[in-house]
C-alpha positions in Angstrom: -79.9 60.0 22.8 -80.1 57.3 20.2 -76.5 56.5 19.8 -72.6 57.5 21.2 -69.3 57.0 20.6 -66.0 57.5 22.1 -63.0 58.4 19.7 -59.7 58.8 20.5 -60.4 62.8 19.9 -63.3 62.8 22.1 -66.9 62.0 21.5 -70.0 61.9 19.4 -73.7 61.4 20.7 -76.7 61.6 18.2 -80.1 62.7 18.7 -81.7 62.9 15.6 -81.9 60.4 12.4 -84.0 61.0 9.8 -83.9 60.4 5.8 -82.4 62.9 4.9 -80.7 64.7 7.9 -79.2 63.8 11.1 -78.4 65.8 14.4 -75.1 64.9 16.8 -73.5 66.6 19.5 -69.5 66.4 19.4 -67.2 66.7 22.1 -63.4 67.7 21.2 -60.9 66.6 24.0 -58.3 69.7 25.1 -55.6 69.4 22.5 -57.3 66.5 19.9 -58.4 66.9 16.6 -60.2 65.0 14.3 -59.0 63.4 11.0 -59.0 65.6 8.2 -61.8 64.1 6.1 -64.4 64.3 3.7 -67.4 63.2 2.9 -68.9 61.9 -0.6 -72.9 62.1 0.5 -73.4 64.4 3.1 -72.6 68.4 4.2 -72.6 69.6 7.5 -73.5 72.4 9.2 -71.7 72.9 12.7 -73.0 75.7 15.2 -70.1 75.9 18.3 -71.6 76.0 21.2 -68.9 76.0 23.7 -64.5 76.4 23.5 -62.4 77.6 21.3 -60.1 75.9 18.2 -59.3 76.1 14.8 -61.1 74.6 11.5 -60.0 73.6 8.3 -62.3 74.0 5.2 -59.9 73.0 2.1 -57.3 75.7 2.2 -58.4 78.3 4.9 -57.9 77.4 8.6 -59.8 79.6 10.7 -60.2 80.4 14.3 -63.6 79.6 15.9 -65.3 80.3 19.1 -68.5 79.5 20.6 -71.2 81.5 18.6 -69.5 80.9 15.2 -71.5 79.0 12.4 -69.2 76.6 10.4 -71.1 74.9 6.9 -69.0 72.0 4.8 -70.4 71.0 1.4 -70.5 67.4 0.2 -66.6 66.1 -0.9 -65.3 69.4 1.1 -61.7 68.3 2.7 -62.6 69.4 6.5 -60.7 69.2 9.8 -62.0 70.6 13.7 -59.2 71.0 16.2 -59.5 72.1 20.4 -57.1 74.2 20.7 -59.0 75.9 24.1 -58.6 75.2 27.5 -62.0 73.4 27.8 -63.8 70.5 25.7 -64.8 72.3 22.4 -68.3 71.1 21.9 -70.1 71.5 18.5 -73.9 70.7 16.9 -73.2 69.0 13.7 -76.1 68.7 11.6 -75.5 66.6 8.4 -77.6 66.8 5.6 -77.5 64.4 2.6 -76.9 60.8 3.1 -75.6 60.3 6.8 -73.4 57.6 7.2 -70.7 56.5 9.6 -68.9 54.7 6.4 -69.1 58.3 4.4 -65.9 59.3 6.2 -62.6 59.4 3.9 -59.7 60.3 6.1 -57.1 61.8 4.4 -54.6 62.1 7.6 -55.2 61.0 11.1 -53.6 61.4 14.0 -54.5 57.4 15.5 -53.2 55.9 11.7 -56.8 55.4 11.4 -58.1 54.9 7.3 
């Protein structure tokens, strides 16, 4: 692991970070979600490995489960909820330019900006 960090929704541990990409494991508390963001120079593509919840992609929410394949393009407004009975856990690989700072929240639950 070259990096973790708790957030009030859970965590997120990365593994890979290369120009160009980067690989991170997240881990959605029962009942958290994340803010409902975007990103200006990156997509991601999220495999679910394990729990159930919901995801937002613009307009659609959508149930997911582990198996499903989830892909968010750059400036794509984007939101991942647990709504299981388990941590929802997720491989998020970005692609693009793969920041911390490329998140713009839009709402969050912790008043977070």
């Amino acid at each position: 692991m070259l990096e973790a960090d708790n957030r009030p929704w859970g965590r997120w541990e990365e593994y890979l970070n290369e120009p160009g990409y980067r690989v991170k494991r997240l881990i959605i508390h029962v009942g958290k979600r994340f803010s409902l963001q975007r990103h200006k120079k990156r997509s991601e593509h999220w495999v679910i490995v394990r729990g159930t919840g919901k995801v937002t992609i613009n307009d659609e929410t959508r149930v997911i489960t582990a198996g499903d394949r989830v892909f968010i393009g750059v400036g794509d407004l984007h939101r991942l909820e647990n709504t299981g009975a388990e941590f929802l856990v997720v491989i998020e690989t970005q692609m693009g330019i793969c920041l911390e700072e490329d998140i713009i929240r839009i709402e969050d639950d912790w008043g977070r900006s």
